[in-house]
C-alpha positions, 0 to 999 in steps of 0.5 A: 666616948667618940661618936659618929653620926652617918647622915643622909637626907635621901634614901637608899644610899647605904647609910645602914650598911656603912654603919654595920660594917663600921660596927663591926670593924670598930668592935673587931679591933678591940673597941666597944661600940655601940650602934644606935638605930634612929631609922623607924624602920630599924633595918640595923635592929633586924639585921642585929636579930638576925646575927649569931653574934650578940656584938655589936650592941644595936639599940634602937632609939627614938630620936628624943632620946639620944642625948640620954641614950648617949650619956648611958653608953658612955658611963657604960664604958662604950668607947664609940657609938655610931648613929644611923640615921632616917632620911626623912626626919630633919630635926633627928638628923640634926640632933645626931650631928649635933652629938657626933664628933664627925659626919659622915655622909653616903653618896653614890655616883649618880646625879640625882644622888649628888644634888641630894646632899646639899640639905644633908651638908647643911645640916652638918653646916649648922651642927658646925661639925666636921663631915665628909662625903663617902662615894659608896657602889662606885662602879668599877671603872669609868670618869664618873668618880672624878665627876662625882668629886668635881660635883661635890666639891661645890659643896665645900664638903670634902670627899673620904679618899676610900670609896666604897665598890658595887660589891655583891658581897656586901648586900649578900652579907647581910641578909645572914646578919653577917658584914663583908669582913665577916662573909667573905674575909679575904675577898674585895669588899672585906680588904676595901672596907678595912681601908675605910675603916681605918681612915675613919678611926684616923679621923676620930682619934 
């Protein structure tokens, strides 16, 4: 079983939506997986609540019981799970990279959000596994993502090459426990992801 831990030490930069979309996109292509929620506000859960569809398998968990709950989804035949992670809880975060084969850490375009990561890369830095920086509600046009990657570069972190646009599709999606693959299949949002989550899948394999 592969794992795959979304990391950000700040809030509000689409941690939970990166993890539903990857969910649902995973489980779409054949792959059982399951998304453990470790967000005390357990958005993913209410999101899993509100869908019509049983899959993904979302299951909230306490940070103290991930390794456990890890080695249950993997003897129960699961073949990825995915952890969303709180932005306020270090040692869970921590214990969430230290379980995941690759890291993957949401930042938006905006300089408030590009000197927040540093805690985040280091966190990653110290489970010495491979993580790189997904520029998320990139805005159509402008310089700002090659800022954004000069910015992030001091970092040493590496930048996912498949951004992620300020799509209204995406946040519509989810208020019906839908994704945008799922609301809208053939428009933007639905063919961007895609691209994104075969360049994750290229990384895990």
């Amino acid at each position: 079983m592969k794992t795959l831990a979304i990391l950000s030490r700040k809030g509000g930069v689409g941690k939970t939506l990166i993890s539903l979309h990857l969910s649902v996109a995973s489980q779409a292509s054949g792959i059982e997986t399951a998304l453990i929620d470790l967000d005390p506000q357990a958005s993913a859960t209410g999101w899993a609540e509100d869908r019509e569809n049983d899959e993904p398998f979302v299951l909230p968990v306490h940070g103290a019981r991930l390794s456990k709950t890890l080695t249950q989804l993997r003897e129960q035949g699961a073949q990825l799970a995915i952890i969303d992670t709180a932005p306020n809880s270090e040692g869970s975060s921590l214990m969430a990279a230290r379980a995941a084969d690759l890291v993957l850490i949401p930042c938006q375009p905006a300089i408030l959000d590009l000197k927040a990561i540093r805690n985040t890369v280091d966190i990653a830095k110290l489970a010495k596994v491979k993580a790189y920086a997904v520029l998320n509600r990139v805005p159509p046009k402008g310089s700002i993502i090659e800022d954004s990657k000069e910015a992030i570069a001091q970092y040493d972190l590496e930048v996912c090459p498949k951004m992620i646009g300020q799509r209204v599709a995406y946040s519509y999606s989810l208020i019906s426990g839908m994704t945008a693959q799922e609301y809208e299949p053939n428009g933007q949002a639905a063919k961007e992801f895609s691209q994104f989550y075969k360049w994750v899948e290229n990384k895990l394999s």
